[in-house]
Backbone as a printed PyTorch tensor [residue, N CA C, xyz], in Angstrom:
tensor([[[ 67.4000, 120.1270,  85.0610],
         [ 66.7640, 119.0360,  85.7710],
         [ 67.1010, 119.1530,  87.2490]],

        [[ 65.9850, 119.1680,  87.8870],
         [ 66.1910, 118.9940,  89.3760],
         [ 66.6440, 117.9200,  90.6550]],

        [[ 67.7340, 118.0210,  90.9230],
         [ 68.0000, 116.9760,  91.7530],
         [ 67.4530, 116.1730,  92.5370]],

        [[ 66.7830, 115.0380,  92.6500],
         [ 66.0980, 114.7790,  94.0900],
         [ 66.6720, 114.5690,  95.3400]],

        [[ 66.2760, 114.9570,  95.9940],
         [ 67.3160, 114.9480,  97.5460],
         [ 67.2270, 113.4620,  98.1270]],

        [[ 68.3540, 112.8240,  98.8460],
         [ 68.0350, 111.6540,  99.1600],
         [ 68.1680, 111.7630, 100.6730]],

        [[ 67.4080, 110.7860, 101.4410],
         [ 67.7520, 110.5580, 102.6720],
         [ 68.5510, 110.0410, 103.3510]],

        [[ 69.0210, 110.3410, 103.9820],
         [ 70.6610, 109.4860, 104.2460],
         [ 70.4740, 108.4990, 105.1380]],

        [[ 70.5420, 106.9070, 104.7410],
         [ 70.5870, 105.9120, 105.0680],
         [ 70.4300, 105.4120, 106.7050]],

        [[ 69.9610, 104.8690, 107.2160],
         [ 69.6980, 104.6830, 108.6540],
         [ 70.4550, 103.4650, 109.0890]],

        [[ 71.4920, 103.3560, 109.6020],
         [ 72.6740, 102.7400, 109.8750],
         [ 73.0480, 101.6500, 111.2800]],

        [[ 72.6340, 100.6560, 110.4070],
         [ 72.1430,  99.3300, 111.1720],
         [ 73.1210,  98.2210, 111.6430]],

        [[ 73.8560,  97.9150, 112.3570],
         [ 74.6010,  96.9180, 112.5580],
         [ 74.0150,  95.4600, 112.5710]],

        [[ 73.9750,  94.3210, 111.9990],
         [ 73.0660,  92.9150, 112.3810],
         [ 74.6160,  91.3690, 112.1920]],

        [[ 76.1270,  92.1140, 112.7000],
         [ 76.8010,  91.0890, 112.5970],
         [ 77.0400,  90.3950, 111.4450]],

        [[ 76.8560,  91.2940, 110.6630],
         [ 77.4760,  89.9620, 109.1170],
         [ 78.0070,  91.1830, 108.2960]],

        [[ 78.6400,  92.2930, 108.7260],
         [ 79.3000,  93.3740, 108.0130],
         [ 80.6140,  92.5250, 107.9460]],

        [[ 80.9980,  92.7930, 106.3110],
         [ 82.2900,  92.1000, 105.7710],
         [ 83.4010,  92.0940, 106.6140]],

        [[ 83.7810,  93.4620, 107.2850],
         [ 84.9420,  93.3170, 107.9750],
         [ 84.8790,  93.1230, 109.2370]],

        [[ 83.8800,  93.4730, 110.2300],
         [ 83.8800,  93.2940, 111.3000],
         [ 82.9910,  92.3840, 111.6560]],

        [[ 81.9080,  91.6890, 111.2270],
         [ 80.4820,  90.6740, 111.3140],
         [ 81.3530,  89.5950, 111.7170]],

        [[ 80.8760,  89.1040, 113.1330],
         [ 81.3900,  87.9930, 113.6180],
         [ 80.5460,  87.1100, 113.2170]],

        [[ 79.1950,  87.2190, 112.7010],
         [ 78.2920,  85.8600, 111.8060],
         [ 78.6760,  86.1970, 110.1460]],

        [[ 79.8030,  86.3100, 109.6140],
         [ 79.6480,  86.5660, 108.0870],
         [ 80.9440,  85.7090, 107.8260]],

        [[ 80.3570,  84.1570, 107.8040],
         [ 81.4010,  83.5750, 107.6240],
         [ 82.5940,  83.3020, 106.4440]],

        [[ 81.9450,  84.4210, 105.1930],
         [ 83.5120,  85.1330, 104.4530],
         [ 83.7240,  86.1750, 104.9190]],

        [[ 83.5850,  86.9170, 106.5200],
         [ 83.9120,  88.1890, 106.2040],
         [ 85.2120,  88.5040, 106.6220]],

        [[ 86.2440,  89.2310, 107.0090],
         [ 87.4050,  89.1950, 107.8460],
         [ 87.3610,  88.9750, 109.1210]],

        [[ 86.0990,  89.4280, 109.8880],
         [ 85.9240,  89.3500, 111.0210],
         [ 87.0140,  89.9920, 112.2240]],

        [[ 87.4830,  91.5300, 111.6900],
         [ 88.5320,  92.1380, 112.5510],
         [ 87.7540,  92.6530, 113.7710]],

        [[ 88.8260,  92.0930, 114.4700],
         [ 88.3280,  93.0690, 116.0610],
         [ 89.1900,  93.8920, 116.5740]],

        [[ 88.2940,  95.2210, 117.2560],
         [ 89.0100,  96.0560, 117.6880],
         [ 89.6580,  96.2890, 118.8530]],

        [[ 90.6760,  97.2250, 119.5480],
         [ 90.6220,  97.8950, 120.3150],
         [ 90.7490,  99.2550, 120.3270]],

        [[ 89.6960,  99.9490, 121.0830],
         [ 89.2070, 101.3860, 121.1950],
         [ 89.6830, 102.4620, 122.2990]],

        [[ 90.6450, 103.0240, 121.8570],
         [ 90.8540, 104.1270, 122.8510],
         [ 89.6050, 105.2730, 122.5640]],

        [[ 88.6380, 105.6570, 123.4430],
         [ 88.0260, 106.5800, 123.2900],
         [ 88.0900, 107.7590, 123.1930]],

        [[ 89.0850, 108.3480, 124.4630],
         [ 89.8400, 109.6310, 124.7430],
         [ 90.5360, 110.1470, 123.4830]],

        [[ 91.2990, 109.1550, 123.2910],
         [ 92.3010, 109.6310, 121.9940],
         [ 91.9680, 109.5100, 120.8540]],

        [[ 90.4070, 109.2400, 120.4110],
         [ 89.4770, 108.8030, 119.1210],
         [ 90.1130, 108.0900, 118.2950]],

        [[ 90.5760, 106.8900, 118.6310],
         [ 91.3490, 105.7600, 117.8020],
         [ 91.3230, 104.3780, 118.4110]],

        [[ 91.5560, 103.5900, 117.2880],
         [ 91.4040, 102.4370, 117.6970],
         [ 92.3840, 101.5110, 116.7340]],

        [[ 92.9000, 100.0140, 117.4960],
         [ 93.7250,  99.3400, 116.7140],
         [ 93.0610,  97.5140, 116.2920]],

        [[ 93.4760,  97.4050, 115.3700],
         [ 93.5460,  95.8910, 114.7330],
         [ 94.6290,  95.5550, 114.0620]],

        [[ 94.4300,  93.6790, 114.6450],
         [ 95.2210,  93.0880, 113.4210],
         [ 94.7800,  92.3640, 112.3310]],

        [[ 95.5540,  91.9520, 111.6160],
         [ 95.1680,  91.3330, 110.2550],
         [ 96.3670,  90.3740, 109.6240]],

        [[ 96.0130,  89.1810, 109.9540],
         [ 97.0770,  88.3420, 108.8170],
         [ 96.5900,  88.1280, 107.4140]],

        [[ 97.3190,  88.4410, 106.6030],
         [ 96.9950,  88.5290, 105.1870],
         [ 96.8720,  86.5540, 104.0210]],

        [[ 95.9520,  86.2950, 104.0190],
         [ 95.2520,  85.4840, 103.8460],
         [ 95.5660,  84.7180, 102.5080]],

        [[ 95.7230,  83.9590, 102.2710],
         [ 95.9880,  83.3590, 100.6950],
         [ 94.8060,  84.1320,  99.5140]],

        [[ 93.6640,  83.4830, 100.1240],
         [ 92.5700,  83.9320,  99.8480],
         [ 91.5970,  85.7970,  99.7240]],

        [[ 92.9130,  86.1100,  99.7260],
         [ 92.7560,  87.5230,  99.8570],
         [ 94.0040,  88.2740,  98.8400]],

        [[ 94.9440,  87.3820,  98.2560],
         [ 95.9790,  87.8110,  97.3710],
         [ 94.8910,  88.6900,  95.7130]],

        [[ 96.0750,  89.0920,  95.3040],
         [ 96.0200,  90.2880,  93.9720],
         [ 96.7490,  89.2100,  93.3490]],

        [[ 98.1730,  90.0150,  93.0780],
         [ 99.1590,  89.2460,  92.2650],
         [ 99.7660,  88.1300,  93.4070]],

        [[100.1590,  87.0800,  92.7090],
         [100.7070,  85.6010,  93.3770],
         [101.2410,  86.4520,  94.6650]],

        [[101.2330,  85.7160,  95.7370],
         [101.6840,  86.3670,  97.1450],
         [101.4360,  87.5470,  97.6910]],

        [[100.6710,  88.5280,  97.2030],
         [100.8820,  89.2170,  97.5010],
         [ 99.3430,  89.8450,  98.1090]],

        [[ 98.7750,  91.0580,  99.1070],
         [ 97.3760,  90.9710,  99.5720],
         [ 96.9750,  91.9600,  98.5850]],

        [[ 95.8400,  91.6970,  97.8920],
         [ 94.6380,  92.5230,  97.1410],
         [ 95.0780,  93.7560,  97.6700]],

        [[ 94.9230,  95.0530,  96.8220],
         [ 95.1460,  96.6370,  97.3820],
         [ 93.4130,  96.7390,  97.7400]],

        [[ 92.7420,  96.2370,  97.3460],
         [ 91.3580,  96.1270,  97.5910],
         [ 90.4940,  95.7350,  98.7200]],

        [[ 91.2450,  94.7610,  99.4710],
         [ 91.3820,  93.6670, 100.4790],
         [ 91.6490,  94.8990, 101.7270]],

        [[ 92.7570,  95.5040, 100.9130],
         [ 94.1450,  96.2570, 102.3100],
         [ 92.8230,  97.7310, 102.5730]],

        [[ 92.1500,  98.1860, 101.0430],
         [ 91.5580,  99.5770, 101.5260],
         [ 90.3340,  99.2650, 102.2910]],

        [[ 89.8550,  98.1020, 102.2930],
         [ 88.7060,  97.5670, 102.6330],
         [ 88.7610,  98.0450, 104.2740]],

        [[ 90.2010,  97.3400, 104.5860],
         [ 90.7140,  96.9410, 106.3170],
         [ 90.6360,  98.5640, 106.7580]],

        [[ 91.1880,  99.2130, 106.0050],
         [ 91.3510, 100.5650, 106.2840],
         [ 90.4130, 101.2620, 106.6480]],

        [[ 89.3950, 101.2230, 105.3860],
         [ 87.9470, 101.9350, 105.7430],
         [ 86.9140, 101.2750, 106.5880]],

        [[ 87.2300, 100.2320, 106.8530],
         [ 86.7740,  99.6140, 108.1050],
         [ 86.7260,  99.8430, 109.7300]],

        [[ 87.8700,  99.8690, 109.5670],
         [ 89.1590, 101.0970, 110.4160],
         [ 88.0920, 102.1870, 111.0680]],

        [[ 88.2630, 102.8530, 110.1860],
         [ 87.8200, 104.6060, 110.4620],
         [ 86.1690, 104.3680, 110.2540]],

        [[ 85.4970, 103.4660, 109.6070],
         [ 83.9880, 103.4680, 110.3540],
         [ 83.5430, 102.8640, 111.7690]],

        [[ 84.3350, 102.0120, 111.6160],
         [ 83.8300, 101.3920, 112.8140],
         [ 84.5280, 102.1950, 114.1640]],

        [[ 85.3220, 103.1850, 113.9530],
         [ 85.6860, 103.9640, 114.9060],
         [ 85.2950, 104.9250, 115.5560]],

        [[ 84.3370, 105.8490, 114.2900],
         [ 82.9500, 106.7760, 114.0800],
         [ 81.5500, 105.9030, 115.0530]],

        [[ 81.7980, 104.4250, 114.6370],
         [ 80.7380, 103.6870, 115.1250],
         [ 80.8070, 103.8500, 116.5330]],

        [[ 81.7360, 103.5780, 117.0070],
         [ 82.2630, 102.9350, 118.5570],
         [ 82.2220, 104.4510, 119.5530]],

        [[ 82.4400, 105.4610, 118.8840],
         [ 82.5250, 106.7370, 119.2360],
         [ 81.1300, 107.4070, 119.0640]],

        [[ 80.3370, 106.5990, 118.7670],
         [ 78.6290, 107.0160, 118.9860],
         [ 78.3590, 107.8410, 118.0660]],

        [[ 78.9080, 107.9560, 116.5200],
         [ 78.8560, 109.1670, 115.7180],
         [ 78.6600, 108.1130, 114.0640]],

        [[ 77.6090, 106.9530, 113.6890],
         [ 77.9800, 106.5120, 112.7990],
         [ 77.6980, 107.1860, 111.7740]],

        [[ 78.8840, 106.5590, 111.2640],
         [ 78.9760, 107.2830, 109.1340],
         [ 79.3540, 106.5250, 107.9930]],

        [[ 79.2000, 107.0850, 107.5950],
         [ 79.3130, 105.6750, 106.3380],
         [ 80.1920, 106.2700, 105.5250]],

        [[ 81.6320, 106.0020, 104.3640],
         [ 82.0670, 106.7040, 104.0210],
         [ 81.5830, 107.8490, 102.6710]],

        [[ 82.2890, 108.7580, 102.3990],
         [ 81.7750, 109.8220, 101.2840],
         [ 82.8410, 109.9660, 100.7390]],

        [[ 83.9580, 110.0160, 101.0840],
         [ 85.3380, 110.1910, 100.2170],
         [ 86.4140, 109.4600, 100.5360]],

        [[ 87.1430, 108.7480,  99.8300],
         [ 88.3970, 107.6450, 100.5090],
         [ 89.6580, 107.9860,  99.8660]],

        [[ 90.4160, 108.0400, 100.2690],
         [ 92.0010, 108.4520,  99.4150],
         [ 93.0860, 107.2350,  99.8620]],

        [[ 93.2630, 106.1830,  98.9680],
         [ 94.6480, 105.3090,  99.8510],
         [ 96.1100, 105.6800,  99.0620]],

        [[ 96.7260, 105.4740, 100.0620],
         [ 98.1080, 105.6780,  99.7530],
         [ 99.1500, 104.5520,  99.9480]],

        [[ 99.1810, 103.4930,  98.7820],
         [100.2390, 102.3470,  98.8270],
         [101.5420, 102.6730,  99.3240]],

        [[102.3810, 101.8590, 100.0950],
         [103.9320, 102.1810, 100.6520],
         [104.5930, 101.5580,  99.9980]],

        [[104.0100,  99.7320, 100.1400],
         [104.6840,  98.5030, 100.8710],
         [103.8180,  97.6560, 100.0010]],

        [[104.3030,  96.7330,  99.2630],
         [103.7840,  95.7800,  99.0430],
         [103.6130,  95.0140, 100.1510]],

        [[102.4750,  93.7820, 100.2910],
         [102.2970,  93.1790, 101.8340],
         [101.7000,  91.8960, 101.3590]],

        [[102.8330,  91.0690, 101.6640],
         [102.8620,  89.6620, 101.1320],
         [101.8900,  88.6310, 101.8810]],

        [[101.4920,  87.8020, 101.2690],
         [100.4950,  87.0020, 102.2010],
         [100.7710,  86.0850, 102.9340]],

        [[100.6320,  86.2040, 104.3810],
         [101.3180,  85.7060, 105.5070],
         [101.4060,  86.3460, 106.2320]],

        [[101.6970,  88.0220, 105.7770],
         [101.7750,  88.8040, 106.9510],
         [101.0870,  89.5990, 107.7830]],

        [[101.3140,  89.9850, 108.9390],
         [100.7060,  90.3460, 109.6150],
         [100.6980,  91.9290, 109.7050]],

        [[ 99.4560,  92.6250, 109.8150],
         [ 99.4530,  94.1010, 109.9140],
         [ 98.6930,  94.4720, 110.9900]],

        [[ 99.2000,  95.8120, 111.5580],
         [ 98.6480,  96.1500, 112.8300],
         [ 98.1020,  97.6230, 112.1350]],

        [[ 96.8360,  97.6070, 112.4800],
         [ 96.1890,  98.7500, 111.4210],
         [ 96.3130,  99.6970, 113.0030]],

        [[ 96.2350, 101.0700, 112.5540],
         [ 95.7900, 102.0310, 113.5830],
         [ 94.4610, 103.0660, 112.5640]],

        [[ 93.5470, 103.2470, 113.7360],
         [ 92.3530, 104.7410, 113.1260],
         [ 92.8420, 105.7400, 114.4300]],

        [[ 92.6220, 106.9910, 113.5760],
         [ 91.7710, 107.9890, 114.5980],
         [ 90.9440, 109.1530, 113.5610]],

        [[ 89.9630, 109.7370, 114.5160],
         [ 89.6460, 111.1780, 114.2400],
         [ 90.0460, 112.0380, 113.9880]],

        [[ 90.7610, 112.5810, 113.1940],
         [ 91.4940, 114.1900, 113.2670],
         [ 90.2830, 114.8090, 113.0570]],

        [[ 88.8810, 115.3090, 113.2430],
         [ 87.8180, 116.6150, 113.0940],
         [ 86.8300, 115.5940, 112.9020]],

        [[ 85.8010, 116.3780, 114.3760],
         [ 84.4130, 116.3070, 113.8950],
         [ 83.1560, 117.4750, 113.8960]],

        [[ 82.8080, 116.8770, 113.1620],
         [ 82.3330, 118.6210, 112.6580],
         [ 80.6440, 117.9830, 112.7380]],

        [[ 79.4460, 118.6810, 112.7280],
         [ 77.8630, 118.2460, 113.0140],
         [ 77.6490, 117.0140, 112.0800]],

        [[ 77.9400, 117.0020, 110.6030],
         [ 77.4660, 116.1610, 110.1220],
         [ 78.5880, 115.2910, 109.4540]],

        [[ 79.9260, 115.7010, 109.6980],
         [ 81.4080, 114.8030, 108.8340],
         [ 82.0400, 114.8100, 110.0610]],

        [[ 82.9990, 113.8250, 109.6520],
         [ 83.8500, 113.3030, 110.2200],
         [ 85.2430, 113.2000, 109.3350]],

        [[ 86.3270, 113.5460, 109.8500],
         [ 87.4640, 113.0730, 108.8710],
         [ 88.4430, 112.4830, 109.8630]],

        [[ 89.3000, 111.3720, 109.0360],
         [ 89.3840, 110.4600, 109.9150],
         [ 90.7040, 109.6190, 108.8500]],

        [[ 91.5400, 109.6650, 109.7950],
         [ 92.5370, 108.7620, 108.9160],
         [ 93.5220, 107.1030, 109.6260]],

        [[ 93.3590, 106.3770, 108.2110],
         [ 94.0440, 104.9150, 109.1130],
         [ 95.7360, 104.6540, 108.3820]],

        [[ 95.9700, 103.6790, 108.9080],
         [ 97.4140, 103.0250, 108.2460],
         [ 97.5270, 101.7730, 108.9490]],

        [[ 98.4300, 101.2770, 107.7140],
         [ 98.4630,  99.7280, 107.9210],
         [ 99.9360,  99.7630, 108.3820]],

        [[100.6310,  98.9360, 109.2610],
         [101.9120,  98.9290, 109.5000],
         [102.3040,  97.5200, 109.2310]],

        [[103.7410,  97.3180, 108.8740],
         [104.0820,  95.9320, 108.9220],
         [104.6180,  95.7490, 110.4420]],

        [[105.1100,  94.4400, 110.9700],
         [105.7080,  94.1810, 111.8590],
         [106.7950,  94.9800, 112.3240]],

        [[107.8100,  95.4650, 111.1890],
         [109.1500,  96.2080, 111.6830],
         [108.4840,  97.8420, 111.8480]],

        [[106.9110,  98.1170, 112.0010],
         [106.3920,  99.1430, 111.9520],
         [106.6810, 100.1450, 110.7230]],

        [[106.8390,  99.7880, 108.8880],
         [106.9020, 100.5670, 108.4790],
         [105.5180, 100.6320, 108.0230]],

        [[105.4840, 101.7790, 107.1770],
         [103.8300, 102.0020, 106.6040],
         [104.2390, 101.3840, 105.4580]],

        [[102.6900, 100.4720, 105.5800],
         [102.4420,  99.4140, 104.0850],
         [101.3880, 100.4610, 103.2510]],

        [[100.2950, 101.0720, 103.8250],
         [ 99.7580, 101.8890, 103.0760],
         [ 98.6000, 103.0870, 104.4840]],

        [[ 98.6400, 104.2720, 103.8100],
         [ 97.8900, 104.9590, 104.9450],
         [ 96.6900, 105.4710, 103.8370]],

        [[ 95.3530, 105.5060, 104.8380],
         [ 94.0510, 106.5320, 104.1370],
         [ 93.6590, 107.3080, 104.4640]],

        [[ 93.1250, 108.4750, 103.8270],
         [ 92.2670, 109.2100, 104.9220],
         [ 90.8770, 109.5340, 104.5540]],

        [[ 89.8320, 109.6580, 104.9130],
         [ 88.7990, 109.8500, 104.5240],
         [ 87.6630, 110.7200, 105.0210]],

        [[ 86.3760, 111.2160, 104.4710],
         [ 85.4750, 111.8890, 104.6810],
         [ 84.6630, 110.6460, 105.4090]],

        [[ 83.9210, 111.2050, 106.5640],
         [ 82.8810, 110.1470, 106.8280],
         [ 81.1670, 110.7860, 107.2110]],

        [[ 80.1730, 110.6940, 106.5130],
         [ 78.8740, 111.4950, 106.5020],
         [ 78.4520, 111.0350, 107.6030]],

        [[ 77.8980, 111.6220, 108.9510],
         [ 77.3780, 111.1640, 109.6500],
         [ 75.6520, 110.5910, 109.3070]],

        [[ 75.0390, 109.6320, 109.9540],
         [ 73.6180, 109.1890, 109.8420],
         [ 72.7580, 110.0520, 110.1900]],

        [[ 71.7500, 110.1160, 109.4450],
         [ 70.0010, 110.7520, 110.0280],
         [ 70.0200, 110.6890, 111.4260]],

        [[ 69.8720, 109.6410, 112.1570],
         [ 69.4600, 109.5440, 113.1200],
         [ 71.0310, 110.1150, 114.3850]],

        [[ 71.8730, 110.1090, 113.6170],
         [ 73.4420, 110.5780, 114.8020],
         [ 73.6560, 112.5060, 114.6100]],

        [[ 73.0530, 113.0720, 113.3260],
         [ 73.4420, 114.2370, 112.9380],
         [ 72.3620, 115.2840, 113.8640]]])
Protein backbone atom coordinates (compact mmCIF):
# COMPACT_ATOMS: atom_id res chain seq x y z
CA UNK A 1 0.00 0.00 0.00
CA UNK A 2 1.14 3.34 -0.95
CA UNK A 3 1.71 6.07 1.33
CA UNK A 4 0.03 9.34 0.69
CA UNK A 5 2.27 12.22 1.10
CA UNK A 6 1.00 14.94 3.32
CA UNK A 7 1.52 18.60 3.22
CA UNK A 8 3.05 20.07 5.97
CA UNK A 9 0.81 22.31 7.81
CA UNK A 10 0.91 26.16 7.28
CA UNK A 11 1.72 27.67 10.62
CA UNK A 12 -0.47 30.33 11.94
CA UNK A 13 -0.23 32.25 15.10
CA UNK A 14 -4.02 33.96 16.14
CA UNK A 15 -3.12 34.42 20.18
CA UNK A 16 -4.98 31.67 21.85
CA UNK A 17 -1.97 29.01 21.56
CA UNK A 18 -2.11 27.12 25.03
CA UNK A 19 1.17 28.24 26.19
CA UNK A 20 1.93 31.39 24.87
CA UNK A 21 -1.86 32.94 23.59
CA UNK A 22 -2.30 36.01 25.52
CA UNK A 23 -6.32 35.68 24.46
CA UNK A 24 -6.59 31.86 25.68
CA UNK A 25 -7.92 32.46 28.86
CA UNK A 26 -6.93 28.67 30.15
CA UNK A 27 -3.80 28.92 28.50
CA UNK A 28 -0.42 29.51 30.54
CA UNK A 29 0.16 32.50 28.80
CA UNK A 30 4.26 32.37 29.13
CA UNK A 31 6.26 35.17 27.94
CA UNK A 32 9.45 35.30 26.58
CA UNK A 33 12.76 36.68 26.48
CA UNK A 34 14.81 36.20 23.24
CA UNK A 35 18.38 36.33 22.79
CA UNK A 36 18.71 36.08 19.05
CA UNK A 37 22.51 35.88 18.59
CA UNK A 38 22.77 33.08 20.98
CA UNK A 39 19.39 31.22 19.56
CA UNK A 40 17.73 31.05 22.98
CA UNK A 41 15.36 32.33 24.92
CA UNK A 42 14.06 32.42 28.70
CA UNK A 43 10.68 32.10 30.78
CA UNK A 44 9.09 31.86 33.91
CA UNK A 45 6.50 29.75 35.30
CA UNK A 46 4.85 29.45 38.75
CA UNK A 47 3.44 26.12 39.09
CA UNK A 48 -0.27 26.41 39.58
CA UNK A 49 -2.68 24.36 41.82
CA UNK A 50 -4.55 23.82 38.84
CA UNK A 51 -1.89 22.31 36.96
CA UNK A 52 -0.88 19.52 39.76
CA UNK A 53 -0.50 15.43 38.88
CA UNK A 54 -0.17 13.91 42.26
CA UNK A 55 -1.43 16.22 45.42
CA UNK A 56 1.23 19.16 45.25
CA UNK A 57 2.95 18.40 42.94
CA UNK A 58 3.07 20.00 38.80
CA UNK A 59 1.62 17.53 36.04
CA UNK A 60 4.93 15.97 34.10
CA UNK A 61 2.51 16.88 31.28
CA UNK A 62 1.97 20.49 32.28
CA UNK A 63 6.14 20.69 32.81
CA UNK A 64 6.71 18.95 28.94
CA UNK A 65 4.12 21.17 27.60
CA UNK A 66 6.34 24.47 29.07
CA UNK A 67 9.27 22.85 27.54
CA UNK A 68 8.09 22.25 24.08
CA UNK A 69 6.75 25.49 24.10
CA UNK A 70 10.11 26.64 24.88
CA UNK A 71 11.87 25.40 21.80
CA UNK A 72 8.85 26.29 19.34
CA UNK A 73 8.30 29.38 20.04
CA UNK A 74 12.05 29.95 19.80
CA UNK A 75 12.16 28.40 16.11
CA UNK A 76 9.14 30.92 15.91
CA UNK A 77 10.89 34.12 17.09
CA UNK A 78 14.02 33.11 15.06
CA UNK A 79 11.91 33.29 11.77
CA UNK A 80 12.22 29.42 11.20
CA UNK A 81 8.62 28.02 12.39
CA UNK A 82 8.22 24.27 13.28
CA UNK A 83 6.11 22.38 14.86
CA UNK A 84 7.44 19.50 16.84
CA UNK A 85 8.36 15.78 15.23
CA UNK A 86 10.21 14.19 18.07
CA UNK A 87 10.25 15.10 21.95
CA UNK A 88 12.41 13.30 24.58
CA UNK A 89 11.85 14.65 28.45
CA UNK A 90 14.03 13.94 31.06
CA UNK A 91 12.49 14.21 34.81
CA UNK A 92 15.22 15.43 37.65
CA UNK A 93 13.11 17.06 40.31
CA UNK A 94 9.91 16.67 41.37
CA UNK A 95 8.37 20.46 41.24
CA UNK A 96 5.89 21.21 43.78
CA UNK A 97 3.10 23.60 43.21
CA UNK A 98 4.01 27.00 44.15
CA UNK A 99 7.07 26.95 42.57
CA UNK A 100 8.67 28.85 40.45
CA UNK A 101 10.76 27.72 37.27
CA UNK A 102 12.97 29.60 35.05
CA UNK A 103 12.84 27.58 31.78
CA UNK A 104 15.85 28.21 29.30
CA UNK A 105 15.64 27.13 25.03
CA UNK A 106 18.24 27.18 22.52
CA UNK A 107 19.15 25.81 19.04
CA UNK A 108 21.95 23.44 18.98
CA UNK A 109 21.52 22.77 14.64
CA UNK A 110 19.70 24.07 11.94
CA UNK A 111 19.66 22.27 9.11
CA UNK A 112 17.00 23.35 5.64
CA UNK A 113 14.10 21.67 6.90
CA UNK A 114 14.83 20.55 11.05
CA UNK A 115 15.72 22.09 13.69
CA UNK A 116 17.05 20.49 16.95
CA UNK A 117 16.70 22.26 19.84
CA UNK A 118 16.87 21.65 23.50
CA UNK A 119 15.06 23.22 26.87
CA UNK A 120 15.27 22.78 30.80
CA UNK A 121 13.38 23.72 33.57
CA UNK A 122 15.42 25.01 36.60
CA UNK A 123 14.27 25.45 40.14
CA UNK A 124 15.16 28.60 42.04
CA UNK A 125 18.49 27.14 43.71
CA UNK A 126 19.12 26.53 39.78
CA UNK A 127 18.99 22.74 39.87
CA UNK A 128 17.50 20.87 36.83
CA UNK A 129 13.82 19.87 37.52
CA UNK A 130 13.65 18.29 34.08
CA UNK A 131 15.55 18.94 30.56
CA UNK A 132 14.16 18.07 26.67
CA UNK A 133 15.38 17.90 23.59
CA UNK A 134 13.71 17.74 20.47
CA UNK A 135 13.34 17.48 16.59
CA UNK A 136 11.52 20.48 15.16
CA UNK A 137 10.07 20.16 11.19
CA UNK A 138 10.29 23.33 9.72
CA UNK A 139 6.83 24.83 7.75
CA UNK A 140 5.98 24.83 3.90
CA UNK A 141 6.09 28.19 3.71
CA UNK A 142 9.78 28.74 6.13
CA UNK A 143 11.61 25.54 4.32
Amino acid sequence: MARKSRQLLRLEGDAYCFGCGPRNPRGLRLRFAVDRQRRALTTTYRSLRAHQGYRGLLHGGILTTILDEAMGRLAYELERPAATARLEVRFRLPVRVGERLRIEASIQAVKRKALKARARALTADGEVAAEAEALLIRSSESA
